[in-house]
C-alpha positions as CSV (number, residue, x, y, z in Angstrom):
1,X,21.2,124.4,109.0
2,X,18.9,123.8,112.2
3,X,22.1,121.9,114.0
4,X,24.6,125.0,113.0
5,X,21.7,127.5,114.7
6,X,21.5,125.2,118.0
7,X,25.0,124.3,118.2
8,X,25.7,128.7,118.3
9,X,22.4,129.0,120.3
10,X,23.7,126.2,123.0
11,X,27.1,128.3,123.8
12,X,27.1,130.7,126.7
13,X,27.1,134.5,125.9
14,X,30.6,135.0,127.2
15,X,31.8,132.5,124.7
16,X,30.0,134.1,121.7
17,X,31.2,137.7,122.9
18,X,34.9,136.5,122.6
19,X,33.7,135.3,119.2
20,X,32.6,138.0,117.8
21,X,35.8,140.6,119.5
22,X,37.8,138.7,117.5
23,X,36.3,139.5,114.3
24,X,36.5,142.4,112.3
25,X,34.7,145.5,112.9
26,X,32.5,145.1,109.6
27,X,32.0,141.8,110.3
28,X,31.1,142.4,113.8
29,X,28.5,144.5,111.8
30,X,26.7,142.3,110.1
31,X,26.8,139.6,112.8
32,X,24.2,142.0,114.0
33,X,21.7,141.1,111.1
34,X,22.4,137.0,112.7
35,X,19.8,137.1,115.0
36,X,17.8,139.5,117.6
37,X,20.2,138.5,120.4
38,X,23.9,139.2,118.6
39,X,22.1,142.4,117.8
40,X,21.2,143.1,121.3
41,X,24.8,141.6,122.4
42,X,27.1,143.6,119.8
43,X,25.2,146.8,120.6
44,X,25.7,147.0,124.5
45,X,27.5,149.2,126.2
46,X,29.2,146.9,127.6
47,X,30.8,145.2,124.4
48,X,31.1,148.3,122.6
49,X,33.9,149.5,125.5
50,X,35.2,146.0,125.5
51,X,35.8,145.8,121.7
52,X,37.2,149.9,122.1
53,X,39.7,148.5,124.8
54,X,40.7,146.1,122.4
55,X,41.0,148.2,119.5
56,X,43.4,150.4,121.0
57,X,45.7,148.4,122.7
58,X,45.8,146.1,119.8
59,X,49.4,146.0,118.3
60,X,48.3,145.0,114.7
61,X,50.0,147.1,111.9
62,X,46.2,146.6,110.3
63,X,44.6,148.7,113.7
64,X,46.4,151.5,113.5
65,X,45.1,154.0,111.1
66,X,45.5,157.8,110.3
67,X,42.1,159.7,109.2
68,X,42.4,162.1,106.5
69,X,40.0,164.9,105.6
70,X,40.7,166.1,101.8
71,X,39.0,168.9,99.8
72,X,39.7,168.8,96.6
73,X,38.4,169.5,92.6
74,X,40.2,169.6,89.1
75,X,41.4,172.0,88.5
76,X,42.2,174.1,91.5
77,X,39.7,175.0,93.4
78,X,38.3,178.9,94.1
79,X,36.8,179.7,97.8
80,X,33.5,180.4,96.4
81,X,33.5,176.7,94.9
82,X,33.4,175.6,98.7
83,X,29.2,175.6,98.5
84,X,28.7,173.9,95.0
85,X,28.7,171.1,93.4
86,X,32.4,171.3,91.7
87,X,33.9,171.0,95.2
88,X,34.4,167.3,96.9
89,X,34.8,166.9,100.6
90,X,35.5,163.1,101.8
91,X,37.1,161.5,104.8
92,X,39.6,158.7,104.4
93,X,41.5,156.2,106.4
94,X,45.0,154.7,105.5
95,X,47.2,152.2,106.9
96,X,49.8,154.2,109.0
97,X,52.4,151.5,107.7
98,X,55.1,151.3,105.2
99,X,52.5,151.0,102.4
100,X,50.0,153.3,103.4
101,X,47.4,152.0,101.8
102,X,44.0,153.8,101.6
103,X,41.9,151.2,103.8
104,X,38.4,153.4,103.7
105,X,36.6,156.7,102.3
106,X,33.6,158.1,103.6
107,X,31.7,160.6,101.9
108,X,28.2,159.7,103.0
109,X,27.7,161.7,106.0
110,X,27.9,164.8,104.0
111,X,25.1,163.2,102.0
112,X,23.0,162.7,104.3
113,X,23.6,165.7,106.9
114,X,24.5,168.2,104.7
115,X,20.9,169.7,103.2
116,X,22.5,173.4,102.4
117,X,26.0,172.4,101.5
118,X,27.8,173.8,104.4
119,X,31.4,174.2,105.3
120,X,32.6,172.0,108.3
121,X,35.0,171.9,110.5
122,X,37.2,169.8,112.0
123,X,37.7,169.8,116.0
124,X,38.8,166.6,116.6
125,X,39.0,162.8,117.0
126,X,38.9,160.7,119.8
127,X,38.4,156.5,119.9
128,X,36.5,156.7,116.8
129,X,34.8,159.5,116.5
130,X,34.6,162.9,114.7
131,X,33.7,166.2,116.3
132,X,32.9,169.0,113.7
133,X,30.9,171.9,113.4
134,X,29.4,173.8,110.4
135,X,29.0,177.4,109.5
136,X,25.7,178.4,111.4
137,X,27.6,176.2,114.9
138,X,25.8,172.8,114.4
139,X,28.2,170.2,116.3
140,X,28.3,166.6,115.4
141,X,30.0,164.0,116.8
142,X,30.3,161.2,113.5
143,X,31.3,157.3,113.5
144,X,32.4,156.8,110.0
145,X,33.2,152.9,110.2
146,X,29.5,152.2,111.7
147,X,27.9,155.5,109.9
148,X,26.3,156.8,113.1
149,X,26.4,160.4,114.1
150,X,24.4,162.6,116.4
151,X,23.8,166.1,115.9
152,X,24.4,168.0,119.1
153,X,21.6,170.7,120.5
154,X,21.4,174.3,119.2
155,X,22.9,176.5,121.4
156,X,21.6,180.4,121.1
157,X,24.7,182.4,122.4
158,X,24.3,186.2,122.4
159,X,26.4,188.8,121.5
160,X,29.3,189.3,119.6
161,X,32.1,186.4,120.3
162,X,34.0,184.2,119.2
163,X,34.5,180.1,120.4
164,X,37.2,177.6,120.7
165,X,35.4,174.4,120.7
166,X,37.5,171.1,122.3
167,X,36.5,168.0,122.3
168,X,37.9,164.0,124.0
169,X,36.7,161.4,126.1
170,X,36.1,161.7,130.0
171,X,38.0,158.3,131.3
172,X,36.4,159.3,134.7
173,X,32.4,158.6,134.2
174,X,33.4,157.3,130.7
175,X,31.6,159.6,128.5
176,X,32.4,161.9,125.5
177,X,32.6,165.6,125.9
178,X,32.4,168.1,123.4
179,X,33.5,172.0,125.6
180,X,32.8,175.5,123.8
181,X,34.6,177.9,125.1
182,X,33.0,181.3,124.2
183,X,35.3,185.0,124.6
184,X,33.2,187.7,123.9
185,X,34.4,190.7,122.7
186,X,32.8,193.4,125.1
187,X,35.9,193.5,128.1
188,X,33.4,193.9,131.4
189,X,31.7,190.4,130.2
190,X,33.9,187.3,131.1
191,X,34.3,183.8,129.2
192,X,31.8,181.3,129.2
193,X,32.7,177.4,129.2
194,X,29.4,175.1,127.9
195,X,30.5,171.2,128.3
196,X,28.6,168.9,126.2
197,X,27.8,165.4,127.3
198,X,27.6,162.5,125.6
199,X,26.1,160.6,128.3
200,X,23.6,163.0,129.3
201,X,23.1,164.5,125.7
202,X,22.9,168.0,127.0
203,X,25.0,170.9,127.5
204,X,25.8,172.5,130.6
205,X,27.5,175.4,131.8
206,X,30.5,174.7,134.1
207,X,31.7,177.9,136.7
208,X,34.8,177.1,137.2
209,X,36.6,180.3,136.6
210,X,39.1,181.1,134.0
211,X,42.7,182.6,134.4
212,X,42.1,185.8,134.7
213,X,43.1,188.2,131.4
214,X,43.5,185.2,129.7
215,X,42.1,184.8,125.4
216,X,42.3,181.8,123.5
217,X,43.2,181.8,120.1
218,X,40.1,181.1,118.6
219,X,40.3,178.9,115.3
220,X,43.3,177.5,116.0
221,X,43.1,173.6,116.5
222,X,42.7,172.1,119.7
223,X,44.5,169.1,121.2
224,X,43.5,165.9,123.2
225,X,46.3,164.0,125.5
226,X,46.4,162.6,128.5
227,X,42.5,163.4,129.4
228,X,42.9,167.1,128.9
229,X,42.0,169.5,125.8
230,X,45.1,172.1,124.9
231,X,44.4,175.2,123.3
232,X,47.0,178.2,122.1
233,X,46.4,181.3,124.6
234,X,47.6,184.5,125.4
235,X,47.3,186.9,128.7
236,X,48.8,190.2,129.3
237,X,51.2,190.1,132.6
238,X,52.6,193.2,134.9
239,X,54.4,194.3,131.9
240,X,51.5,194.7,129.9
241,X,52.9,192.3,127.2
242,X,50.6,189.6,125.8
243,X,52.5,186.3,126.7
244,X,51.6,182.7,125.1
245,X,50.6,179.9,126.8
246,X,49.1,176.0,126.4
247,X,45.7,176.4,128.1
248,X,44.7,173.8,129.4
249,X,40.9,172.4,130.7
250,X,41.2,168.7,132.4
251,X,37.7,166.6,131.3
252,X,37.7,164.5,134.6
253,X,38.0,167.4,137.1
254,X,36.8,170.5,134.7
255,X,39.4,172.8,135.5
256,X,41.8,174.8,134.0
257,X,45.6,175.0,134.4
258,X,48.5,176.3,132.2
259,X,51.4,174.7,130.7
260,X,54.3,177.2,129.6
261,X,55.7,177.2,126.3
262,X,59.4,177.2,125.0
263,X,61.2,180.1,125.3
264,X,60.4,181.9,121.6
265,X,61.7,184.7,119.9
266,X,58.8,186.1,117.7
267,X,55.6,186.0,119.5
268,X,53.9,187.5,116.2
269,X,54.7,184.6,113.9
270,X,52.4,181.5,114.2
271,X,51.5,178.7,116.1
272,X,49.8,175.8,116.3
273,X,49.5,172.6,118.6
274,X,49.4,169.3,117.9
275,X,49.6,166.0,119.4
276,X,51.9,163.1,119.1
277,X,52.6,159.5,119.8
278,X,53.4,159.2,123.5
279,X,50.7,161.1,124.6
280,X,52.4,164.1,125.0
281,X,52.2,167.6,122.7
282,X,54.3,169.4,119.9
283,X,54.3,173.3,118.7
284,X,54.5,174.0,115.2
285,X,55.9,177.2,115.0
286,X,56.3,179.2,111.3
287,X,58.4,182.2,110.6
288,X,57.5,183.0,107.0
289,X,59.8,186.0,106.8
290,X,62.7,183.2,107.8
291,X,61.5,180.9,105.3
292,X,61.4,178.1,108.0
293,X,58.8,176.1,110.2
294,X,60.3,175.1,113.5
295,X,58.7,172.1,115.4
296,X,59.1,171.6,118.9
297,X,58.2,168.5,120.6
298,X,57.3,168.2,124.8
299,X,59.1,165.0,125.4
300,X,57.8,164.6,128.9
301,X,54.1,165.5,129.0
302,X,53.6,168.8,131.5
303,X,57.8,169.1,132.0
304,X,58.7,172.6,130.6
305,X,62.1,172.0,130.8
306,X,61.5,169.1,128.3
307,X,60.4,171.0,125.3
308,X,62.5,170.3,122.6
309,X,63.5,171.4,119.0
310,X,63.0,168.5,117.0
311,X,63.3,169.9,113.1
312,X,63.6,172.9,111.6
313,X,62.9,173.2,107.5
314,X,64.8,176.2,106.5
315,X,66.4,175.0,103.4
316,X,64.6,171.8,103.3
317,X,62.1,173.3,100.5
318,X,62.1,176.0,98.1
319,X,60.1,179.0,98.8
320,X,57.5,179.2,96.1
321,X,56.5,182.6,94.4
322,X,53.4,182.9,96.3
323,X,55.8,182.7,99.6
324,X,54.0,179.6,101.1
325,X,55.8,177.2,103.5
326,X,56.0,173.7,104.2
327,X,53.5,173.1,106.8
328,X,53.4,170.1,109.1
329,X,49.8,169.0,110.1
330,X,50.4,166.3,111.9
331,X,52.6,163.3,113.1
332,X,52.4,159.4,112.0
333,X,52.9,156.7,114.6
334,X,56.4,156.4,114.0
335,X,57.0,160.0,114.9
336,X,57.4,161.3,111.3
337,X,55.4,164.3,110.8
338,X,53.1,164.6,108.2
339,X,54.0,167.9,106.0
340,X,52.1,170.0,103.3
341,X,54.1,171.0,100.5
342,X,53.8,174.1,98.3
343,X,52.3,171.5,95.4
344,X,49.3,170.6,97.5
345,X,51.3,166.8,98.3
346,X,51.2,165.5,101.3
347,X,54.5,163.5,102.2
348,X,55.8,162.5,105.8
349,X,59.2,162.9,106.9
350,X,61.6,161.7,109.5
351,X,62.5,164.1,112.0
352,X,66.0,162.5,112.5
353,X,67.5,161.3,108.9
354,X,65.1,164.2,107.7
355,X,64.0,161.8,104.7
356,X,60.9,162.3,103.3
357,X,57.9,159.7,101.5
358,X,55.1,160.5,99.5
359,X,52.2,160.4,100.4
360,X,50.6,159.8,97.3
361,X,47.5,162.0,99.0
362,X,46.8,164.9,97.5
363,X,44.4,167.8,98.7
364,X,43.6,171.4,97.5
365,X,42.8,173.0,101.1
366,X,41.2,172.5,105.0
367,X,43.1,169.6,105.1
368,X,42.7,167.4,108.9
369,X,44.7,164.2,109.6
370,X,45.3,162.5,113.3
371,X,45.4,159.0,115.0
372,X,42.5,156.9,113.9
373,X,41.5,153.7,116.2
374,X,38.1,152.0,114.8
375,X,35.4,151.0,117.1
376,X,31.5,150.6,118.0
377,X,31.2,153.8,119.6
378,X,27.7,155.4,118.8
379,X,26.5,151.7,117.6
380,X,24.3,151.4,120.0
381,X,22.1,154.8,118.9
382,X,19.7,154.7,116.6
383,X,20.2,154.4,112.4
384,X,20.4,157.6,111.0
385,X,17.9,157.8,108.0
């Protein structure tokens, strides 16, 4: 045993780092309990960005993952169910392959974060990591595969509004930012925008201004590509018609721009963004009174001319008597979208042959699934106890 521990102990760090990349990320976790130094050498900064870099360029079918977020009881579940003990919240990870295998769950964050049962939600993920807020606005920011998480610093806003929260990772000084922004409702008193920093663990309030007349859509989902966060929006132009738009804050430079959307013919139906594979957007647009759900896809990131109608499922499924639609919440890596039926299944479907494949995921409501890459991120912080 003492020639195994000087034969590791006699190889140069750089050699041992390369070792341990290689390895699984739960190996890579208990390598730590080895010795002091592969502790002190897995958690750095340095080789938790090295092993990220890897992670996500890695072509592996086994790396690529989708992260689901299911509610569900037996039987159906009632609203007020949400804050008892008959209601059961997890997070899990499948393959994204043919198979689609369940590779993880996770249930114990809300064991060990959740003291008054309360509801959260999703804002996003991004290399690892799981933004969410509760119902009092607590943010967290959650590593599942090393079960780390930090919770974020009250924040005492005042007066009546309302927030659309964003959330992705800052390339530029490498560093994680979680961005509120916060419409109130009185009309002399302009938005607010409070970035979050990883880095710094602080918030902060930025000045750059917003577009003037401009409202998110608050509650609607947010969307990270291409270093940006996307939100829904509407403004009221010269002809005093509110107009939607892709708003648009950029995490390297902090400021806003606008991306146009495709020409629609019922601004009153609704919308949702989303992003895909190819780090570009798609629109989810649902006309219940049509009995359809159009998707449109931007095939060429920031290119208005390039949004296209990719499916439409009029016809595809059977309106059911409580007039619910199909609805698509997300896409896989092989561009099939990932749709809700009325049954509560979950099944993904190929935008061109328009086939469809179970799922064999079932969930009763607040259901959350995007691109999953696993890595060290938060590793380095201390154990949560």
């Amino acid at each position: 045993m003492s020639d195994t521990n000087v034969s590791w102990e006699s190889l140069p760090d750089d050699i041992v780092t390369q070792i341990l990349l290689r390895l699984p990320l739960k190996s890579i976790i208990i390598s730590t309990s080895v010795c002091k130094t592969w502790k002190s050498l897995i958690q750095n900064p340095t080789f938790i960005s090295t092993h990220l870099h890897r992670s996500i360029n890695n072509n592996n079918n086994n790396n690529h993952l989708l992260l689901f977020r299911l509610m569900s009881k037996n039987p159906k579940p009632h609203i007020d169910d949400i804050n008892n003990d008959k209601y059961c919240e997890l997070f899990a990870l499948h393959n994204d392959d043919e198979d689609f295998a369940e590779y993880a769950r996770f249930d114990d964050f809300l064991q060990l974060a959740d003291k008054y049962k309360r509801i959260y939600n999703v804002v996003g993920t991004c290399n690892g990591l799981v933004c969410f807020y509760d119902n009092v606005r607590k943010y967290y920011l959650w590593n599942p595969c090393v079960g780390r998480f930090v919770e974020l610093p009250s924040l005492w806003t005042k007066g009546a509004f309302e927030v659309s929260t964003g959330f992705g990772f800052d390339a530029k000084t490498n560093d994680y930012k979680v961005v509120r922004v916060v419409c109130y409702y009185q009309n002399d008193r302009p938005p607010e925008v409070e970035v979050y920093s990883l880095a710094t663990a602080d918030w902060r309030m930025v000045t750059t201004a917003m577009p003037p007349k401009c409202t998110l859509i608050c509650r609607e989902t947010q969307t990270f590509v291409n270093g940006a966060l996307h939100w829904l929006a509407f403004k009221k132009n010269d002809d005093k018609r509110q107009h939607r738009f892709i708003f648009v804050f950029d995490l390297g430079d902090e400021l806003f721009r606008e991306i146009l959307l495709p020409e629609l013919t019922d601004y009153k139906s609704t919308c949702q963004l989303r992003a895909v594979y190819g780090n570009s957007i798609a629109l989810f647009h649902k006309k219940p009174y049509l009995n359809r759900v159009d998707i449109w896809v931007m095939k060429e990131y920031g290119v208005v001319s390039s949004w296209t109608k990719v499916l439409v499922t009029d016809n595809l499924y059977p309106r059911s008597r409580e007039f619910k639609l199909p609805w698509p919440i997300g896409f896989r890596r092989n561009g099939q979208v990932v749709l809700k039926l009325m049954s509560e299944q979950l099944v993904s479907q190929d935008l061109e042959s328009q086939e469809t494949k179970d799922l064999r995921i079932t969930s009763s409501m607040f259901e959350f699934v995007d691109s999953y890459v696993q890595s060290l991120v938060l590793f380095d912080k201390p154990a949560n106890l």
